[in-house]
ZALUMLO-764237 format. One record per atom (N, C-alpha, C): residue in three letters; x, y negated, z negated. Coordinates in steps of 0.02 Angstrom, whole numbers, padded with zeros to 5 digits, always signed. Example, Ala and Ser with C-alpha at 12.3 -4.5 7.8 and 13.67 -1.06 7.14 Angstrom:
BEGIN
Ala+00660+00284-00390;Ala+00615+00225-00390;Ala+00660+00165-00390;Ser+00642+00112-00354;Ser+00684+00053-00357;Ser+00645-00002-00394;
This chain:
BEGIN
Unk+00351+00861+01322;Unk+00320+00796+01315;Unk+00293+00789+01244;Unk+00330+00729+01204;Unk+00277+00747+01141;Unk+00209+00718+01147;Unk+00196+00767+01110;Unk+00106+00745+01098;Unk+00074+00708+00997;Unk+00048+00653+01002;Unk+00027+00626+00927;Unk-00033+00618+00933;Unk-00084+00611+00892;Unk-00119+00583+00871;Unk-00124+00496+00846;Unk-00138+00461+00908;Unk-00117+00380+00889;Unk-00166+00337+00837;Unk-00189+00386+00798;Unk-00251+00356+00757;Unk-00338+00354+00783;Unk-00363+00382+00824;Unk-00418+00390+00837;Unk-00470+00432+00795;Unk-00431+00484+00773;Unk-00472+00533+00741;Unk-00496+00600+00766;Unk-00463+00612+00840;Unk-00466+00649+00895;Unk-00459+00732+00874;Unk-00405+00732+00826;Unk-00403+00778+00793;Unk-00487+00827+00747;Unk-00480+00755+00705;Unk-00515+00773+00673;Unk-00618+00797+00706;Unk-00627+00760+00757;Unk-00675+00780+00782;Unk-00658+00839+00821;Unk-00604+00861+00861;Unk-00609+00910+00867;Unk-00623+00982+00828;Unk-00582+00995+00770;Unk-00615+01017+00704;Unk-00669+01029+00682;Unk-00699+00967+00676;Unk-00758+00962+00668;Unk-00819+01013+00752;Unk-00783+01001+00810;Unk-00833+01050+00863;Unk-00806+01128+00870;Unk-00762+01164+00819;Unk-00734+01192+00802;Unk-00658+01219+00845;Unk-00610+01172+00824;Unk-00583+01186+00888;Unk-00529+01202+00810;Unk-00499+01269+00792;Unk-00464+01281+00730;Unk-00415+01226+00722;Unk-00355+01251+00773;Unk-00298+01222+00780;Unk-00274+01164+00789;Unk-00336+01110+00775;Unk-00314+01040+00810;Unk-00262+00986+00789;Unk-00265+01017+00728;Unk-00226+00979+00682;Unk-00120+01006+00680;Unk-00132+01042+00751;Unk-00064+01057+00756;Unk+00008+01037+00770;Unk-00023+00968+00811;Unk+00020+00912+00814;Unk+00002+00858+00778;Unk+00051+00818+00773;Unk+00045+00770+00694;Unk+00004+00697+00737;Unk-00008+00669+00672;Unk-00008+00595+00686;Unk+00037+00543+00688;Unk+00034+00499+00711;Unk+00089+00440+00725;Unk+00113+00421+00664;Unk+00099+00424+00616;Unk+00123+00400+00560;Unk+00170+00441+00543;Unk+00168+00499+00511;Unk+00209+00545+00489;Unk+00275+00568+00554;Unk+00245+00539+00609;Unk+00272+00576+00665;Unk+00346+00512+00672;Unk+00321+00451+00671;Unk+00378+00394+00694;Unk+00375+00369+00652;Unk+00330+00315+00601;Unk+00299+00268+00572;Unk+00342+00275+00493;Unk+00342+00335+00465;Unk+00324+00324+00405;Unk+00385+00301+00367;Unk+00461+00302+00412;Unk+00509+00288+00350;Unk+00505+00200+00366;Unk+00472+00166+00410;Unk+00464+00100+00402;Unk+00428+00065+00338;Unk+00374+00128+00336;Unk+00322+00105+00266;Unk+00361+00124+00209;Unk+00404+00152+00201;Unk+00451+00162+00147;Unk+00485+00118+00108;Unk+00502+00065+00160;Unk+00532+00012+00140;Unk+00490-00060+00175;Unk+00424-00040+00147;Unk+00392-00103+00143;Unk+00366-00127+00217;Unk+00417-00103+00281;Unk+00387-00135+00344;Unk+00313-00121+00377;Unk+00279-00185+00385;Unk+00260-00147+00433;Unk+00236-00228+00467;Unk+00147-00224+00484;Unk+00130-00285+00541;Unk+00117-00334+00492;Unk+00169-00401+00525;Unk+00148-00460+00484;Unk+00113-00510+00546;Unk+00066-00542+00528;Unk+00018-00589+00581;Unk+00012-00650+00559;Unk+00028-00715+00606;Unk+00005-00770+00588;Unk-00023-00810+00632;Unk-00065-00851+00619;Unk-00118-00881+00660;Unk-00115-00987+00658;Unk-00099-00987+00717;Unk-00098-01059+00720;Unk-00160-01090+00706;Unk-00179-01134+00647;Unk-00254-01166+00652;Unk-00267-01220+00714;Unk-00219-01256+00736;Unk-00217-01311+00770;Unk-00250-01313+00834;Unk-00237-01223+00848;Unk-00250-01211+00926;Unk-00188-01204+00973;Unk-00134-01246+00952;Unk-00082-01276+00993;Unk-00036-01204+01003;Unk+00001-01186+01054;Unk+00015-01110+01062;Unk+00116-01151+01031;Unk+00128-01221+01057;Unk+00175-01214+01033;Unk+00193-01222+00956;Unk+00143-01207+00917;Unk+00149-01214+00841;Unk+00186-01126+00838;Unk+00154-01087+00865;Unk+00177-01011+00896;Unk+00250-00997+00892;Unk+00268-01041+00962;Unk+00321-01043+00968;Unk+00387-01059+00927;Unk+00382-01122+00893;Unk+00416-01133+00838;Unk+00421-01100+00794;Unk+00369-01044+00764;Unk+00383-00986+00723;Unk+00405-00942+00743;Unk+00416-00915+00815;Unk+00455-00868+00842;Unk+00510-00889+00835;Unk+00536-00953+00846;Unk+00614-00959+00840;Unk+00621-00973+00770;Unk+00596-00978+00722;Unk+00606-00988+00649;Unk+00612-00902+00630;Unk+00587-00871+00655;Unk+00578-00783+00625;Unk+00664-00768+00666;Unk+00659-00777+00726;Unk+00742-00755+00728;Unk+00796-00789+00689;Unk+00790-00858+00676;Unk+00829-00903+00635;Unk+00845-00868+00563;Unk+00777-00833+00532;Unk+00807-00812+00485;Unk+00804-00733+00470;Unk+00768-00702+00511;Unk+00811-00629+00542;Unk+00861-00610+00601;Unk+00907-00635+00599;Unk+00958-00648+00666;Unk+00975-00574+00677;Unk+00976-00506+00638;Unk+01010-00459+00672;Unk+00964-00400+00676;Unk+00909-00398+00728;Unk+00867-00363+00741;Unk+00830-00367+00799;Unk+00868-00367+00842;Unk+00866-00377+00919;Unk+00821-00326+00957;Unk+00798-00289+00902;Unk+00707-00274+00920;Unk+00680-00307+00908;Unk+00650-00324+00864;Unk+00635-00392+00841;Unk+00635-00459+00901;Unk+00692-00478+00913;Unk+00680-00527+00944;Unk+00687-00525+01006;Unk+00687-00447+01041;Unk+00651-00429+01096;Unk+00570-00430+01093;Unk+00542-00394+01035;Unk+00488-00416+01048;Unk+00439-00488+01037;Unk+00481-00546+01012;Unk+00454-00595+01034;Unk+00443-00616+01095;Unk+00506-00620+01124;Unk+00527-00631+01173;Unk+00489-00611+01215;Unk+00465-00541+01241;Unk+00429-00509+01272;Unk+00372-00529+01251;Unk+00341-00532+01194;Unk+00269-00565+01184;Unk+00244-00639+01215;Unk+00296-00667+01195;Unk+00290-00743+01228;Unk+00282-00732+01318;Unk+00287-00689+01342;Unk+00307-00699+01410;Unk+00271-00664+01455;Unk+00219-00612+01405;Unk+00189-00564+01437;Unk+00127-00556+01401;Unk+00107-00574+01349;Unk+00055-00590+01315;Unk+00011-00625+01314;Unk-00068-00632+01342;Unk-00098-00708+01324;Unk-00110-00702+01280;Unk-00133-00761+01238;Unk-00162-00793+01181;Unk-00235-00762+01176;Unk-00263-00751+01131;Unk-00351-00749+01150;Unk-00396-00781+01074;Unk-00403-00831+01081;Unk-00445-00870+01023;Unk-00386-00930+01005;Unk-00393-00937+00932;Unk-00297-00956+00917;Unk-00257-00914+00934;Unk-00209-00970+00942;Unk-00132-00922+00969;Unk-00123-00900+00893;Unk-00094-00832+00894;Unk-00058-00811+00851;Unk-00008-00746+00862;Unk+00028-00722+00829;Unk+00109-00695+00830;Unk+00085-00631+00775;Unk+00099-00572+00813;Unk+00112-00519+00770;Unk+00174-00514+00755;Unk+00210-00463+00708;Unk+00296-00431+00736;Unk+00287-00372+00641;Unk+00324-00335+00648;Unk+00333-00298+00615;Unk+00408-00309+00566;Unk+00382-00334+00501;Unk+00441-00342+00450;Unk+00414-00323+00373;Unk+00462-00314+00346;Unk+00457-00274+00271;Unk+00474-00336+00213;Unk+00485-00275+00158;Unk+00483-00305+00099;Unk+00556-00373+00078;Unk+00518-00418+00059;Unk+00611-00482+00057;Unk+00617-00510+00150;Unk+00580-00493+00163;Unk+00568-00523+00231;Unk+00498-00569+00246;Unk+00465-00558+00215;Unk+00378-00573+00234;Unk+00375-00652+00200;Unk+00413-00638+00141;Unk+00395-00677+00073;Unk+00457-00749+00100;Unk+00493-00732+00146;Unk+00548-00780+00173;Unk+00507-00819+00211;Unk+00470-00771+00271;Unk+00446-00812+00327;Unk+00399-00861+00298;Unk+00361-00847+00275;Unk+00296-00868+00230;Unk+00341-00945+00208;Unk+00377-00935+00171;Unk+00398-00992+00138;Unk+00437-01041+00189;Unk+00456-01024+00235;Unk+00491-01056+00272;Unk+00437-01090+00343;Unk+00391-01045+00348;Unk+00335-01075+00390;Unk+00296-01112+00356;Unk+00270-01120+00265;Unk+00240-01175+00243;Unk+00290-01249+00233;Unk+00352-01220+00254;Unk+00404-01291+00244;Unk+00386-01335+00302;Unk+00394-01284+00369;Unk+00380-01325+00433;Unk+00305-01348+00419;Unk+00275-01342+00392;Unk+00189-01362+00378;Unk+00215-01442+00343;Unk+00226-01421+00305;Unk+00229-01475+00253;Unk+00302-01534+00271;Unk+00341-01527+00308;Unk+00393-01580+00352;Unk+00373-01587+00410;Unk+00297-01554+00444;Unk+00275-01596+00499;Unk+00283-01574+00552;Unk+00336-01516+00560;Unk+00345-01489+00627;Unk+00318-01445+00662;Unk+00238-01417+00615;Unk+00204-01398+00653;Unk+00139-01429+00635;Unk+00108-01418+00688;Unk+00033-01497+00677;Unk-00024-01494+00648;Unk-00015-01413+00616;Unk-00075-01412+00561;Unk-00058-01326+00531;Unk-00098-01327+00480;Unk-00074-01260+00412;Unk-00083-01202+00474;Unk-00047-01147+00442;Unk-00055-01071+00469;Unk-00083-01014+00412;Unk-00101-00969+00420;Unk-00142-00909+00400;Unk-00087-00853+00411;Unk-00069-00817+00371;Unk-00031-00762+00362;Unk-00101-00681+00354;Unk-00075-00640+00401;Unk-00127-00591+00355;Unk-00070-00511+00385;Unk-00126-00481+00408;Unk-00076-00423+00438;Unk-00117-00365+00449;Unk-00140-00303+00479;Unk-00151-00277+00497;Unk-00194-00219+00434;Unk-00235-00204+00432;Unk-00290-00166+00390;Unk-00228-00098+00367;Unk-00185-00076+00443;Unk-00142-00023+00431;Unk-00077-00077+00390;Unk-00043-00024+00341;Unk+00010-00064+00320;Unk+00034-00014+00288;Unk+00102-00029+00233;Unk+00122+00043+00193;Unk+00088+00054+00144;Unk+00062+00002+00080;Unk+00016+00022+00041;Unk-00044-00016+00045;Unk-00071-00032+00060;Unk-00146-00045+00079;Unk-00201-00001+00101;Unk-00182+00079+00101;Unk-00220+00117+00142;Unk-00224+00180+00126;Unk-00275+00211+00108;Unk-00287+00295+00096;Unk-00305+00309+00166;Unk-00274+00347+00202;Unk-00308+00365+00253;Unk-00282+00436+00295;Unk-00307+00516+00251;Unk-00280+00580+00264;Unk-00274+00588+00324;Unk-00314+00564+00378;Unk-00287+00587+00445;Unk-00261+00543+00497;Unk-00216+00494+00453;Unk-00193+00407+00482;Unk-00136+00413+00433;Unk-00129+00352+00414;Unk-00078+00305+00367;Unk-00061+00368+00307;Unk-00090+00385+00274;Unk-00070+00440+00238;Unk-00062+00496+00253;Unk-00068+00531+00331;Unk-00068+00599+00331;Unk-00003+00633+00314;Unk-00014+00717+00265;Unk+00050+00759+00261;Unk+00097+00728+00229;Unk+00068+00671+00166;Unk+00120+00629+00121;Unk+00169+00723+00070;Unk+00215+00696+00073;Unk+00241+00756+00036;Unk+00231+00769-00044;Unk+00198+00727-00077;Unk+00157+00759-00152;Unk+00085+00768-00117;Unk+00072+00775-00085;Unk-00024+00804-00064;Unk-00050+00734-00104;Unk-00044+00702-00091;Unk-00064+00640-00094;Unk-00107+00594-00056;Unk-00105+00622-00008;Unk-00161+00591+00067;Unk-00206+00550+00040;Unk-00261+00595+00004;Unk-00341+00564+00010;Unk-00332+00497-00056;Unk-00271+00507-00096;Unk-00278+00466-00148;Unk-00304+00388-00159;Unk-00347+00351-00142;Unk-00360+00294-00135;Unk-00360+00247-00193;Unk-00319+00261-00235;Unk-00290+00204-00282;Unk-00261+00141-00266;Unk-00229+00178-00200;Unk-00162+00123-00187;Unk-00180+00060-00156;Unk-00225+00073-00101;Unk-00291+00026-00082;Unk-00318-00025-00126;Unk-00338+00004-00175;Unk-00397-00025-00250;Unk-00348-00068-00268;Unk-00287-00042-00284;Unk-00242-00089-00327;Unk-00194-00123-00273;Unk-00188-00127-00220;Unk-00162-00179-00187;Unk-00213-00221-00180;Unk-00276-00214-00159;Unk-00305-00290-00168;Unk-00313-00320-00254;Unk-00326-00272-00292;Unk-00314-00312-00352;Unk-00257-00362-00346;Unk-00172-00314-00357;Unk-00142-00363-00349;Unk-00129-00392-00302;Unk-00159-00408-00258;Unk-00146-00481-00191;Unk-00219-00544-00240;Unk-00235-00505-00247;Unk-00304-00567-00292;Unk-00265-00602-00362;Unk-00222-00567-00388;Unk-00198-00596-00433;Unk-00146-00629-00420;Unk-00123-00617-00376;Unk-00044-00657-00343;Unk-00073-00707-00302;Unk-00140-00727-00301;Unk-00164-00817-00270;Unk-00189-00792-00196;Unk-00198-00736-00148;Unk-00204-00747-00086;Unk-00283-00774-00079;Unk-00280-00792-00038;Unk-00329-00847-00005;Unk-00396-00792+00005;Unk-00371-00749+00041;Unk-00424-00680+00052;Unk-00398-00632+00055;Unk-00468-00572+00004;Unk-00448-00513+00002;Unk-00501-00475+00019;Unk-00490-00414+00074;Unk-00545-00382+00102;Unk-00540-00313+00075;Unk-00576-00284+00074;Unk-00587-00167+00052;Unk-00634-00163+00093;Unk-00606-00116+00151;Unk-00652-00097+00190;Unk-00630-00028+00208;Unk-00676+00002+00251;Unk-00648+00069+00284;Unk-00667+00097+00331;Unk-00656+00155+00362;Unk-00649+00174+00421;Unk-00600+00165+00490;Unk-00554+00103+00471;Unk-00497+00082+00504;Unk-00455+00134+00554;Unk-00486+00143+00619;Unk-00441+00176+00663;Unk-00467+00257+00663;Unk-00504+00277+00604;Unk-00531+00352+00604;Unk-00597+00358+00602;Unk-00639+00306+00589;Unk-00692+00320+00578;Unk-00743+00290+00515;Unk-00784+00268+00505;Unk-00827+00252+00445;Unk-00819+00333+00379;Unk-00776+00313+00329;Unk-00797+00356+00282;Unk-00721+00416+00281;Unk-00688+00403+00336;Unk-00625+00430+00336;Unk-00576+00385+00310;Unk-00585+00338+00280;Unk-00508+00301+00238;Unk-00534+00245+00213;Unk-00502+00193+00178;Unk-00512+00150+00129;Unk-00460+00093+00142;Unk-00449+00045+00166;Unk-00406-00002+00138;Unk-00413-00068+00129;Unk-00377-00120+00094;Unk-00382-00197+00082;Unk-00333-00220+00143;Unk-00380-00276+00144;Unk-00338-00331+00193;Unk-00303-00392+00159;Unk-00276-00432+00174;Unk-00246-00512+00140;Unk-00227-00559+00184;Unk-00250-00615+00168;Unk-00233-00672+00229;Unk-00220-00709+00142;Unk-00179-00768+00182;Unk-00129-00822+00144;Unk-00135-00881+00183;Unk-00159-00940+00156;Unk-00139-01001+00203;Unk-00081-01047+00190;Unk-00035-01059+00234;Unk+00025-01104+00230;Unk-00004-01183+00239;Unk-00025-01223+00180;Unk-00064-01280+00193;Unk+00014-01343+00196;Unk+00076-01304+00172;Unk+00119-01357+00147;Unk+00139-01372+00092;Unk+00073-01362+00054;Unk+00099-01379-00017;Unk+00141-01349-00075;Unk+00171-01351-00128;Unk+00199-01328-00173;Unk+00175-01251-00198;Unk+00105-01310-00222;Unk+00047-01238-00232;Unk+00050-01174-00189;Unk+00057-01191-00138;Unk+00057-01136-00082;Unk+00103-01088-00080;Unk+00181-01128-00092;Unk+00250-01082-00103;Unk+00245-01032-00142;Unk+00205-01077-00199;Unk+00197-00987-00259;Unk+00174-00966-00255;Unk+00113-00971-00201;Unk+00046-00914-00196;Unk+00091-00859-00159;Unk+00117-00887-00089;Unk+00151-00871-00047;Unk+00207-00811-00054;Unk+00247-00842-00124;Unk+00306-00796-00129;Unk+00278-00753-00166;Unk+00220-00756-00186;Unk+00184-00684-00231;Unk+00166-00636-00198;Unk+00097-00662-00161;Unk+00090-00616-00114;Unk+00115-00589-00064;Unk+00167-00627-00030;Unk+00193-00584+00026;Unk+00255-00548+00001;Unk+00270-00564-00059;Unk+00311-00516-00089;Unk+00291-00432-00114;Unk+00247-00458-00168;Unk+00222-00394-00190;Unk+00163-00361-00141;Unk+00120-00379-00097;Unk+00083-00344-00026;Unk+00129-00296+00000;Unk+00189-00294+00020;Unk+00229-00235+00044;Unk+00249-00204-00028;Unk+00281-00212-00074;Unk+00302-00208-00123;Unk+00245-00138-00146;Unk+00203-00145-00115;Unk+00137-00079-00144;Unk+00160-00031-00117;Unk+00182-00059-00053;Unk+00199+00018+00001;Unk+00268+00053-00032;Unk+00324+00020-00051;Unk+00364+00022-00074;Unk+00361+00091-00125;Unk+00310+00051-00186;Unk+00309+00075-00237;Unk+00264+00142-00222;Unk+00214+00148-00186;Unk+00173+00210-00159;Unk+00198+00262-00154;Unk+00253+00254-00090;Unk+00306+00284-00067;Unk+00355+00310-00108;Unk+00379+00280-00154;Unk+00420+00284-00211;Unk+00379+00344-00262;Unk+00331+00336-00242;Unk+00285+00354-00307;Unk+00277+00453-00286;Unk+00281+00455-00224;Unk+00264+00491-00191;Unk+00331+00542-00159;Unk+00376+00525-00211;Unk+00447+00551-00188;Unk+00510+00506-00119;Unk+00457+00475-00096;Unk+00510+00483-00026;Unk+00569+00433-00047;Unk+00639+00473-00026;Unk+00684+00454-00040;Unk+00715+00371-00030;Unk+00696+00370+00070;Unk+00683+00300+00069;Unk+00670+00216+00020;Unk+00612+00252+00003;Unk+00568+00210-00042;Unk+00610+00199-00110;Unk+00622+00269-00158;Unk+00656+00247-00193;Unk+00724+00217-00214;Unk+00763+00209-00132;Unk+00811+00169-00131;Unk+00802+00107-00107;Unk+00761+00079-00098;Unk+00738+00005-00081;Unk+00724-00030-00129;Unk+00656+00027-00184;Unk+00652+00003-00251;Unk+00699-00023-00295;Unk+00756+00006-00302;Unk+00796+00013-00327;Unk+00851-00032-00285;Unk+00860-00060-00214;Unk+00906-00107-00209;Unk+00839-00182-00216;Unk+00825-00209-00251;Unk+00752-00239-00273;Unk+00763-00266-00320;Unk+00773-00327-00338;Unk+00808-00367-00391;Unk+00737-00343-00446;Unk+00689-00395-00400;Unk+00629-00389-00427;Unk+00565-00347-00433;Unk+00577-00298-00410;Unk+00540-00231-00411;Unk+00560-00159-00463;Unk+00506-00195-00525;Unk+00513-00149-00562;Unk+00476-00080-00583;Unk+00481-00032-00557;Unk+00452+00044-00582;Unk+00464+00081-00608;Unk+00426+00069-00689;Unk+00445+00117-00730;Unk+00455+00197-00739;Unk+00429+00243-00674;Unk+00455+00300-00669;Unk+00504+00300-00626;Unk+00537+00247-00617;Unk+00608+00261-00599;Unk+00653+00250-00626;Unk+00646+00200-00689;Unk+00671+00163-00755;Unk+00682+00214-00767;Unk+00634+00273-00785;Unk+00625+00313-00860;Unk+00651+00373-00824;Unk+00684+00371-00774;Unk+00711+00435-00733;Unk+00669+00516-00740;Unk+00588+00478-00698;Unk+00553+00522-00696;Unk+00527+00556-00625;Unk+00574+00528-00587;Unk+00569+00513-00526;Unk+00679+00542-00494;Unk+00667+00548-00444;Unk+00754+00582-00429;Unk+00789+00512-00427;
């Protein structure tokens, strides 16, 4: 039966009541997770302002419309819609990467702005993501340059989401392990319709995964640096300067 660590920190308090070995099975990240963050995927979230659950809906069939071949994916709409309640505003998780985020975004402020849905949406995504997060016994554990605790990547993804226009940028920590065990930024985006919005839009939800990308990249994994690299617009100069495999 396998056994993970699903992000609690379970490990690590054990350790801490001296239990040596706890750290003998891995965490979820390293264990399933991590060649998704390689290439930018991970939780994208959007939030109907209106209230209306079928504003929801129409973005579920707009996300298969323009991811048609990922029938995980649009199983798990499918299944969300049907087995999920709502709780506050309706809103829609699903898990997509880099050249994906920056599509939906633009294609859900179109339906804003031609009317077909009855008021703006909020883009944000989950505190966990590929680069948004130092977190040694979570999101970063057992990175292969010993890289874990490094919390740069954090600092400078909300920099750049602040400079690429997002609406909000959060640094917080303890996410899933504990107060004082990890570090990361959050980002929300609002789809108001407007023009203005498209470019905020295609910035940030471009380059927000684009960190994980480059992290990953940064950090050897092979993944990563072939995504970089199929990336019109993703440029990294230690891979330019063939300092990197």
């Amino acid at each position: 039966i396998p056994v993970f660590d699903y992000g609690n920190n379970i490990r690590q308090m054990a350790l801490d009541e001296g239990v040596k070995n706890a750290f003998d099975f891995p965490g979820f990240v390293p264990a399933y997770i991590r060649p998704l963050f390689c290439r930018g995927v991970g939780p994208f979230r959007w939030v109907a302002l209106s209230g209306d659950p079928e504003d929801i809906y129409k973005t579920d069939q707009k996300v298969k419309e323009l991811i048609p071949d990922d029938p995980h994916l649009h199983n798990w709409l499918d299944m969300a819609r049907e087995r999920i309640q709502f709780q506050g505003l309706p809103a829609r998780i699903c898990w997509v990467g880099l050249g994906q985020r920056h599509r939906l975004g633009l294609a859900f402020n179109d339906m804003v702005r031609k009317g077909e849905l009855s008021a703006p949406l909020v883009i944000g995504r989950d505190h966990l993501d590929s680069g948004s997060v130092a977190s040694p016994n979570r999101e970063t554990e057992a990175m292969q340059d010993g890289s874990d605790a490094v919390a740069d990547w954090p600092l400078l993804n909300a920099l750049l989401n602040t400079a690429s226009g997002a609406t909000w940028v959060s640094l917080h920590h303890g996410g899933g392990v504990g107060m004082g065990y990890s570090i990361h930024a959050g980002v929300v985006i609002v789809c108001d319709g407007t023009d203005a919005a498209d470019e905020r839009i295609a910035r940030v939800l471009y380059n927000d995964p684009a960190t994980g990308v480059m992290r990953h990249a940064d950090a050897g994994y092979a993944v990563a640096i072939d995504c970089a690299r199929e990336q019109q617009n993703l440029h990294i100069p230690m891979l330019e300067q063939g300092k990197k495999p």
